[in-house]
N, C-alpha and C positions, 0 to 999 in steps of 0.2 A: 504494500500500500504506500503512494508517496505521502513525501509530506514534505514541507517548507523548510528552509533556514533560512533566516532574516539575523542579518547583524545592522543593530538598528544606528539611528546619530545622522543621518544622513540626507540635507537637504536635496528635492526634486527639483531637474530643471530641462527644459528642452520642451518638444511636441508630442504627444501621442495619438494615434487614431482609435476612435469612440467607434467600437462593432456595430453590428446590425440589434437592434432591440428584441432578445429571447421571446421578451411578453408580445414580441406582434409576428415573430418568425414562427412559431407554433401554430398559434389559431389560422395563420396566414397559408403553412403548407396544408393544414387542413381543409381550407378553404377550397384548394385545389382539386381536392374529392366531387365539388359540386359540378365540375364541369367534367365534358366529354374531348375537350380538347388537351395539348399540351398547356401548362403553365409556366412560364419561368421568374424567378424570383433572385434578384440580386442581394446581395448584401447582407448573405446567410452569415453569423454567425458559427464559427465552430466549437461549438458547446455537446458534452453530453446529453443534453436533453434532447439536442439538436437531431442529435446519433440516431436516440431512442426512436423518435417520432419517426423519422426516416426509415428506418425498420420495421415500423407498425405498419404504415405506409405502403414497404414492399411486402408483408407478408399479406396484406391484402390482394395481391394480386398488381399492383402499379408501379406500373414504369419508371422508374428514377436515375437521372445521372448528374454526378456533382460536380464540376469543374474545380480548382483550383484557385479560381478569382473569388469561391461566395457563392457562385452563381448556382443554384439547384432548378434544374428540370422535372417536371412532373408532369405523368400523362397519365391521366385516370380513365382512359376509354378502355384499357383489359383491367378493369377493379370486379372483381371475382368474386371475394369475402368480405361482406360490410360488417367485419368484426374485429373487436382490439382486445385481444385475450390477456387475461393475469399475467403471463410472464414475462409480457413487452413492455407491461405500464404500469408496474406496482412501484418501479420506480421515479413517477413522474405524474402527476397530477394532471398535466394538461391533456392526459391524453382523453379526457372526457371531450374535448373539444371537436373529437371524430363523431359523437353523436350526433348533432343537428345534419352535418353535410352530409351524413350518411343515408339517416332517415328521411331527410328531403329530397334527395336523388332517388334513391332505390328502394322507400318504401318501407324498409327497416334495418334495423342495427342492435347489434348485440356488443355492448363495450362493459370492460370490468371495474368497478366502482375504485377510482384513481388510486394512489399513492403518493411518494414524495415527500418531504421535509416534515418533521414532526413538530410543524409548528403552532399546532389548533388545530381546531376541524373545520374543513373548509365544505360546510354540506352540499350535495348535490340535488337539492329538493328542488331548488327553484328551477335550474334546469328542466327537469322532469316537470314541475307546474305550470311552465309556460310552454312546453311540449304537446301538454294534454291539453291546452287550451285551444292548440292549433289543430287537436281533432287525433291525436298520437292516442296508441294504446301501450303503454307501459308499467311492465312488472319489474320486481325488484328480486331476483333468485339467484340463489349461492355464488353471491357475490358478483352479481353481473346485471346489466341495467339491461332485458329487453323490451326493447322499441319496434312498433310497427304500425301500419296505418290497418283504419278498419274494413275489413273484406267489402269491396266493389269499389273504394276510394284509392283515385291516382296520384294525388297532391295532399299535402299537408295544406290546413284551411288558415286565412288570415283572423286575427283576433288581436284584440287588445287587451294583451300584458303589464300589470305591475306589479314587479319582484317586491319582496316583502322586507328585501335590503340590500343596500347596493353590492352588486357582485360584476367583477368585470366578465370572468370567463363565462358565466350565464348572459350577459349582456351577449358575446362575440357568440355563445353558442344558437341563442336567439336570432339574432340577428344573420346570419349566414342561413338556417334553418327558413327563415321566413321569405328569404331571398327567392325560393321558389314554390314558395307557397301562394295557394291560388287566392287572389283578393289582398286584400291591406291587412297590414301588419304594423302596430302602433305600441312599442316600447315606453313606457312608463319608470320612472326612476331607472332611466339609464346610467352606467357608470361611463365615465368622462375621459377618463385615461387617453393618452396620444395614440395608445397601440389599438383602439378604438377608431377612431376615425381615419388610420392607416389602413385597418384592414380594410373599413369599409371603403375608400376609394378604391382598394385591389378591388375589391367587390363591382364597386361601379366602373370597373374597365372591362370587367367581367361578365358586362350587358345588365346590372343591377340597377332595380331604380330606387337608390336612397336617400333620404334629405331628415335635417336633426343631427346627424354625427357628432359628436364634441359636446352638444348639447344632453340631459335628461331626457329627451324625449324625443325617438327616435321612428322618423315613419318611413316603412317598406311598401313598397308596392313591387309584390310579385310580378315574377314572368316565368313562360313554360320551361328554360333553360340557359346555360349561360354557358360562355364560349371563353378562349385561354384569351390570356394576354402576359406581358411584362409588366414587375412592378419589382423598386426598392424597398427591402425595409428599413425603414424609418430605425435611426441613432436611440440607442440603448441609455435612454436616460438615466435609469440605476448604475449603470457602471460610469459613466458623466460623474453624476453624484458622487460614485465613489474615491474614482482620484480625485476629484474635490476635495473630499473630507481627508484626503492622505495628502494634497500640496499642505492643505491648511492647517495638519498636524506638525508636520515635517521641518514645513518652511520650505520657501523657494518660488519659483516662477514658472510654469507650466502653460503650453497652449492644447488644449483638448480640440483636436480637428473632427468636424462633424458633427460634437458635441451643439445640443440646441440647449442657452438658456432661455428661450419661452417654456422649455417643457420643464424645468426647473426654480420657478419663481420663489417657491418655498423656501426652498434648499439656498439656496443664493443668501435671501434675504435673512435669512440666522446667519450664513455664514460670514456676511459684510455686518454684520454685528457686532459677530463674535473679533471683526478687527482686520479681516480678509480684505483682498480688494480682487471684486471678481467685477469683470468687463468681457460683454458681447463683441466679438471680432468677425472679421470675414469669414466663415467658415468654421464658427467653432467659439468656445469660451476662453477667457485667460483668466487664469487666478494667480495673485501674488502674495504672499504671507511673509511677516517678518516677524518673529519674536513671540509668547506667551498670550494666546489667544485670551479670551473673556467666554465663559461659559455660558451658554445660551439654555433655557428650558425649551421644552415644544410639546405638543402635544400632536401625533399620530391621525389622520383622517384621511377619509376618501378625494382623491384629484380635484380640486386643484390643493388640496392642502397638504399640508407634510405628508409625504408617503411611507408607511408600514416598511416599505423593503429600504427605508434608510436610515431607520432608526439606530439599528447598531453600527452603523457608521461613525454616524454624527454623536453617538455615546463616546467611542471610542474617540473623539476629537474634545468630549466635554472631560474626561479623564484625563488631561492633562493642561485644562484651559485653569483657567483665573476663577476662583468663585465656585460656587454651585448652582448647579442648574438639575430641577426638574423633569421627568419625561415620563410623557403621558402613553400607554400601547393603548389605542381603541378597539385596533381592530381582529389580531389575534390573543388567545388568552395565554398561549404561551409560548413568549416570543422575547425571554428574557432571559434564553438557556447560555446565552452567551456569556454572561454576567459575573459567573462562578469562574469563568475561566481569565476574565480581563482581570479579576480581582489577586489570580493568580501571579499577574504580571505587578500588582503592588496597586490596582485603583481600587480607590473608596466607594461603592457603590452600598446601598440600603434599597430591598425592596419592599413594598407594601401593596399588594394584591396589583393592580395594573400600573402604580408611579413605582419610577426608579430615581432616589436622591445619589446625586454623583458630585460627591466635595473632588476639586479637582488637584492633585498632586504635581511636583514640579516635576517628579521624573518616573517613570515606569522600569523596569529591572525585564530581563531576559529571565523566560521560562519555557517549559514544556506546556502545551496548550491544545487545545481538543477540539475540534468545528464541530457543531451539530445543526448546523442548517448553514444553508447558501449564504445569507447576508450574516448570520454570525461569524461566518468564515472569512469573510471581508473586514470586518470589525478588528478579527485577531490581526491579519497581515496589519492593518493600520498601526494596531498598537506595538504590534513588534517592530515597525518603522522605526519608532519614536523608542522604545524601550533599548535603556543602558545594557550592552552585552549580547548576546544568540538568545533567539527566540524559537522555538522548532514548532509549528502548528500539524498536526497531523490529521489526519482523516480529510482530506482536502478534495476529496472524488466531489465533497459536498460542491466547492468553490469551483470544481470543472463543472457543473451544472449549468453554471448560470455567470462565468465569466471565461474569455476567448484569450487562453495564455496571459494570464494576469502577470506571473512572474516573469515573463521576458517582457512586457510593458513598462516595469516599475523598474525593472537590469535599465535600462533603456536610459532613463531618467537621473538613473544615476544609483538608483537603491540597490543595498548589497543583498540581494536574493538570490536564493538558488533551490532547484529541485531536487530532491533525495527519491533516489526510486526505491 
């Protein structure tokens, strides 16, 4: 199993390039299920998740070829099997995302109730509620969600959905599902998210008629089918955020190429608080940091407000700022496994049921350290940036999930990282 060495002390400096966004590459090659044509999609990230999905993909029976540049090819006109069986997807939660485009094409689907990072429960009801609203017949049996439309119906029917809380991947699983569903389709407390309204332009190149995107409330009007086209994905805002929250630990000057701050407002604006100077350039963000930040609170919320997957980031940058600061998790209930392990590294942190109090320390110490989810694992390389001495993070398969070669990114800049196989 690898894992990390980080010998920490060491200001970032130079450029790096911001991947393709995992949260809109997933539902995105999903998406490609709904049509009979080729699709091709730029700007894949190379993430394990990435793998997974890709594999689900071909054992359905579809045609896929990856290029070298990013670029992944997908032809779903020989798709065979609209099923995603336990041993493809126990690792990876998005694979529910194979539902809608399944069932709206072909009538039905057979997918196995997700997996993935032990960070709360992330329910799959509302999927399934706004499924059956659109006329779907759906059980729930040994551990597998079947889907199918009712004997003598050819389309899933249009209806007006409102999810009972916001959820992105029911947002995108809806929303692609209604894409060819017969009649209007009218989303209600939609989630806002950028990888949201990415997809749904892939979608409307895709012959879709959607309008609302970005917005809560989202309206589809069906068509009989949809045909391939090319599209980018859309820059990975969570990893943006990330070297963010590690120029601003670290110290130093950084240009994040591709990097969008519009899809960052949040995050910015704690971080130019906390003493940062972050500025929008041509192509990208620049952040500059000098010296002992100021400790910012925040509290966790649905897009456009602070986001859940950057929370232990931005901990891992209050742990060695000025002061104490506050943090609020809204949106998972346990999503502060990180916690036990930064405190290993010498920070002060106190939890009380969802706030985490973090008095900030001047210096952090080198230790052995453990990931147990994707942005916890970002959290640790951060603090081991900064921490006096080697730091070795292990179990880091978490960190290939949902970041594209982090350690030769941070080599790059300047940080003294290396991989241990």
């Amino acid at each position: 199993m690898d894992k990390l060495l980080i010998r920490g002390g060491r200001a970032l400096r130079g450029e790096v390039l911001i991947s393709g966004a995992k949260n809109a590459a997933l539902p995105e090659l999903c998406a490609a299920l709904l049509a009979a044509r080729p699709v091709t999609l730029g700007n894949v990230p190379r993430l394990q998740d990435v793998a997974t999905m890709l594999k689900l993909i071909r054992n359905m029976g579809v045609r896929v070829e990856q290029g070298e540049d990013g670029t992944v090819r997908i032809d779903a006109s020989t798709l065979t099997t609209p099923e995603a069986p336990y041993e493809l997807v126990k690792t990876m939660r998005a694979s529910v995302l194979a539902l809608g485009p399944l069932l709206a094409r072909f009538g039905e689907a057979t997918v196995s109730l997700p997996g993935g990072c032990a960070i709360g429960s992330r329910p799959v009801d509302q999927h399934i509620k706004g499924l059956q609203a659109m006329g779907a017949e759906i059980s729930v049996e040994h551990g597998y969600i079947l889907a199918k439309l009712p004997k003598g119906r050819k389309r899933l029917q249009g209806a007006r959905i409102t999810t009972d809380m916001v959820t992105v991947t029911g947002t995108e699983n809806l929303l692609m599902a209604a894409t060819l569903a017969e009649g209007e389709t009218i989303l209600e407390n939609a989630a806002q998210e950028p990888e949201i309204p990415d997809l749904a332009e892939m979608l409307i190149k895709m012959g879709a008629k959607i309008e609302g995107h970005g917005s809560s409330r989202i309206r589809v009007q069906g068509v009989e089918s949809l045909h391939g086209c090319d599209h980018r994905v859309v820059a990975d805002r969570i990893e943006a955020g990330t070297f963010l929250c590690a120029v601003a630990a670290t110290g130093g000057d950084v240009v994040l190429r591709h990097g969008r701050a519009d899809h960052l407002d949040a995050v910015i604006e704690k971080l130019i608080a906390a003493g940062a100077t972050v500025t929008a350039v041509a192509d990208g963000i620049r952040i500059q940091s000098h010296g002992r930040l100021q400790a910012q609170s925040f509290r966790t919320t649905e897009y456009p407000g602070f986001p859940t997957d950057m929370q232990a980031q931005f901990m891992a940058l209050n742990c060695i700022a000025q002061g104490t600061a506050k943090v609020t998790e809204t949106i998972f209930e346990n999503r502060y496994m990180h916690v036990n392990e930064l405190v290993r590294l010498g920070a002060k942190i106190q939890i009380d049921g969802k706030v985490a109090l973090v008095e900030g320390v001047e210096q952090l110490s080198g230790a052995t350290v453990m990931a147990t989810d994707l942005r916890a694992s970002a959290s640790l390389v951060i603090a081991g940036l900064v921490a006096e001495g080697e730091t070795v993070v292990d179990r880091i398969y978490h960190l290939d999930r949902g970041y594209d070669r982090m350690e030769a990114k941070l080599a790059a800049l300047g940080a003294d990282i290396e991989r241990i196989k």
